[in-house]
C-alpha positions as a Markdown table, in Angstrom:
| # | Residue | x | y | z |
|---|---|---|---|---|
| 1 | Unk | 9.9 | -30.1 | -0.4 |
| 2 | Unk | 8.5 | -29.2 | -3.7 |
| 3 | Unk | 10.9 | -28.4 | -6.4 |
| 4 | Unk | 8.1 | -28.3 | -9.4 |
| 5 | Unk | 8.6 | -25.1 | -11.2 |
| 6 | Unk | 5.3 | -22.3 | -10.2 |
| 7 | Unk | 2.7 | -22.0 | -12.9 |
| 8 | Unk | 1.9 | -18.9 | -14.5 |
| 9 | Unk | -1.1 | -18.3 | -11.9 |
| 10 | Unk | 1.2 | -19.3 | -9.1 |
| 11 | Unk | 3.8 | -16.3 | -9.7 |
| 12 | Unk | 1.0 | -13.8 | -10.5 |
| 13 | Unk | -0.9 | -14.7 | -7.2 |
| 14 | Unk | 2.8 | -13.8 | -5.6 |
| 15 | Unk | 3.6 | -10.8 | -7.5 |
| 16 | Unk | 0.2 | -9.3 | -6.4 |
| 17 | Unk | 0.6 | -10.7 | -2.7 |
| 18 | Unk | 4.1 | -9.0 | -2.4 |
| 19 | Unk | 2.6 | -5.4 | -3.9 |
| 20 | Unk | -0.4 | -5.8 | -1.5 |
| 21 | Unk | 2.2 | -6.3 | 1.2 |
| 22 | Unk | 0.5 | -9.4 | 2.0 |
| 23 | Unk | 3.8 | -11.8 | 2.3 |
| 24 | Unk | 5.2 | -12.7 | 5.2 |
| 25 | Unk | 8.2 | -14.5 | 5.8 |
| 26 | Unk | 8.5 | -17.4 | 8.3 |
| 27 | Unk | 11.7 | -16.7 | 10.2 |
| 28 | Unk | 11.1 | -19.6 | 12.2 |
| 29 | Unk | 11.3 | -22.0 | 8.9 |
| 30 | Unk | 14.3 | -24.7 | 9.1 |
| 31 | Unk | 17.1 | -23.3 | 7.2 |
| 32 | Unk | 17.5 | -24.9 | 3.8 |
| 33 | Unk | 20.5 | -27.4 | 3.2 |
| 34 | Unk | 23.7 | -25.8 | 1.7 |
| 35 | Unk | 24.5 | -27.6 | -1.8 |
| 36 | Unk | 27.9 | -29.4 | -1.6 |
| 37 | Unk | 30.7 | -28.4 | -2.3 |
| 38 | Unk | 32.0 | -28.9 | -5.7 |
| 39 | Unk | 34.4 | -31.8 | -6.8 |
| 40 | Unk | 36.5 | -30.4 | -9.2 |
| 41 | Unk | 38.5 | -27.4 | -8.5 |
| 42 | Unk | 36.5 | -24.0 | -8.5 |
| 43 | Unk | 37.4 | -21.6 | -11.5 |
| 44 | Unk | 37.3 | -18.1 | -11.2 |
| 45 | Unk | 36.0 | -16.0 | -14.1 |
| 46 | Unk | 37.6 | -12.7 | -16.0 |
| 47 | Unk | 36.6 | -11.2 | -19.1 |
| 48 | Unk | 38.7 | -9.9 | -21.3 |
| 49 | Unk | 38.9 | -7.9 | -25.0 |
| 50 | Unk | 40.5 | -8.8 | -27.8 |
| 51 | Unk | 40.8 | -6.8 | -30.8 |
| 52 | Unk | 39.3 | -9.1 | -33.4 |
| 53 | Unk | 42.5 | -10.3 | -35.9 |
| 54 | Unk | 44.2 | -11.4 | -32.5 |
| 55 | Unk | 40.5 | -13.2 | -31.5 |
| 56 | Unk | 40.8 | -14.8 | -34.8 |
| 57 | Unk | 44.0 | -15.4 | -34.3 |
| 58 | Unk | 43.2 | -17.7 | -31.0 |
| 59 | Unk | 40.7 | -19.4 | -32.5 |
| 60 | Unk | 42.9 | -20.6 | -35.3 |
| 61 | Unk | 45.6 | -21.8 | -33.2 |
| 62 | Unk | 43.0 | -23.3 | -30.5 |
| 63 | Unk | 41.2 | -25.1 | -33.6 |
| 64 | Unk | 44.9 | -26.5 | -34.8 |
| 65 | Unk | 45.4 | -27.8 | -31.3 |
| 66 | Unk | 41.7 | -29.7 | -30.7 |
| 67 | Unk | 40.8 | -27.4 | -27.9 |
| 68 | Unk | 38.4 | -24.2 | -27.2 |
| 69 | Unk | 39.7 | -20.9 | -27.1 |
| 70 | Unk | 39.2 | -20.2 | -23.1 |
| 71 | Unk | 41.0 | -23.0 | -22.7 |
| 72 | Unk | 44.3 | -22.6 | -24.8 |
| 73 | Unk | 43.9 | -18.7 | -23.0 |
| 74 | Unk | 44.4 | -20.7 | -19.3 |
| 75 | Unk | 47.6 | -22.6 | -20.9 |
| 76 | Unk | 49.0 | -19.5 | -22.0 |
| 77 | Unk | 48.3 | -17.7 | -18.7 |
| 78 | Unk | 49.1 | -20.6 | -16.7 |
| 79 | Unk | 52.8 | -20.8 | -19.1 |
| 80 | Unk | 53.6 | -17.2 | -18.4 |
| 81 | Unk | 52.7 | -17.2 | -15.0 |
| 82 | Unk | 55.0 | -20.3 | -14.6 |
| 83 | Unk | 57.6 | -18.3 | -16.4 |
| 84 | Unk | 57.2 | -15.5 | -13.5 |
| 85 | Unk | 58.1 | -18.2 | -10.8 |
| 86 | Unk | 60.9 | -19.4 | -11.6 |
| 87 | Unk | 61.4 | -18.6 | -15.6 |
| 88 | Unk | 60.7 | -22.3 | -16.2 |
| 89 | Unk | 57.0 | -23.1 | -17.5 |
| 90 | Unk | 58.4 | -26.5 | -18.3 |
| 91 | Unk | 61.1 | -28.9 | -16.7 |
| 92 | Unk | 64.4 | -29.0 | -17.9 |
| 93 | Unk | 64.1 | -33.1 | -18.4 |
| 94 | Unk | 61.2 | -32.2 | -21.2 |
| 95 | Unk | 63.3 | -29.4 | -22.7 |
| 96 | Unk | 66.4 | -31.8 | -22.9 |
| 97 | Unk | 64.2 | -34.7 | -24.3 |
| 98 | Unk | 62.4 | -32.6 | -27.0 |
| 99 | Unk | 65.5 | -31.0 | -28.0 |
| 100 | Unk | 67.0 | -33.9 | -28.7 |
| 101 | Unk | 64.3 | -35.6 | -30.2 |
| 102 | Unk | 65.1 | -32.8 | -32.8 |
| 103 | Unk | 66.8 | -33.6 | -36.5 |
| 104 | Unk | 70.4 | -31.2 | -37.2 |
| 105 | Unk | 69.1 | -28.7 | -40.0 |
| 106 | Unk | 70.3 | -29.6 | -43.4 |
């Protein structure tokens, strides 16, 4: 099968055939392969709005932590959806540690 992209010529000689209603379609044509499926996990898309100080906001923080904005949005998501569980977005082992790990205020 030929994957090269059409020329110029090649897509105008189409466009006119489908106005003339000279293209046909061969319903007795093999039906293409279906891509594989994807290795990594599939991620759904939303779109959301922002009002800009809190966009600026994200961006600051998401700069301070080395990572894009989308992404520190899934952590935060994925926190507070953890938090809607079972109110613990974090185990109690990694609490206990960090607290500890913490100096008595002066």
């Amino acid at each position: 099968m030929n994957t090269d992209p059409l020329s110029e010529q090649q897509m105008d000689a189409m466009v006119a055939a489908v106005a003339a209603g000279e293209f046909t379609f061969d319903r007795g044509a093999p039906t293409p392969a279906l891509p594989p499926k994807p290795d990594a996990e599939v991620m759904a898309v939303y779109s959301m709005r922002l009002p800009s100080d809190v966009a600026q906001r994200l961006a600051a923080v998401a700069k301070s932590k080395g990572v894009k904005p989308s992404t520190l949005m899934r952590q935060y998501v994925e926190w507070c959806l953890a938090t809607e569980v079972n109110d613990r977005p974090i185990s109690l082992t990694d609490a206990l540690r960090a607290l500890t790990q913490l100096r008595p205020a002066a």
